[in-house]
C-alpha angles and dihedrals in degrees: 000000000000134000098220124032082229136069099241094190083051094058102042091057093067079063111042119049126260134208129218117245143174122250115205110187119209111243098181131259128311130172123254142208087295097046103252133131108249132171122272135205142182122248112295112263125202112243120171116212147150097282106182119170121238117246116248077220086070101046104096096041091058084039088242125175100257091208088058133086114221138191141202116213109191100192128159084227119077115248110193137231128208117286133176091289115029139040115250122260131257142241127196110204127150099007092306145104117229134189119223107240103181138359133211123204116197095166084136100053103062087301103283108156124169137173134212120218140187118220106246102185143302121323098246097181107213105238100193 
């Protein structure tokens, strides 16, 4: 049950600008040329959604990795984080991939959902 009859993030977002970013959903492991498991994921999808980076300021009070860069997505569409039994999915924003860390979801409260995400390395498209 929801708190609202309206999706708040929804609507917010008609407001405050949004910025066009790549969804890579995790598909599991499969081995590659070398014969190792590696991590697979579907074909990378546009989304658009509220990216805000997060302060340094902020860091140590979220006990945050100072040598790392971090994000905020704030998207109506759940973007998932690593559970027990999948790797989590991955966004591609600025020229970068970046693994989802932790995800928030406020469904319940008027369906704001965010996630949080550490930058991994540079985006290399594959050009077959």
């Amino acid at each position: 049950m929801k708190n609202f009859p309206i999706n708040l993030l929804a609507t917010a977002q008609t407001v405050i600008g949004k910025q066009d970013y790549l969804f890579r959903k995790y598909l599991g492991r499969v081995r590659n040329a070398a014969g190792y498991y590696v991590s697979s994921f579907a074909e990378p999808t546009t989304r658009s959604a509220s990216v805000q980076p997060i302060r340094a300021t902020q860091y140590q009070s979220m006990g945050l990795d100072l040598k790392k860069a971090y994000i905020k997505i704030y998207d109506t569409d759940l973007i998932e984080a690593m559970t027990r039994d999948s790797n989590a999915d991955q966004v591609i924003y600025d020229g970068y991939v970046w693994q989802v860390a932790e995800d928030t979801a406020w469904f319940l409260s008027g369906g704001w959902n965010y996630v949080m995400c550490v930058r991994l390395e540079k985006y290399a498209e594959v050009v077959e």
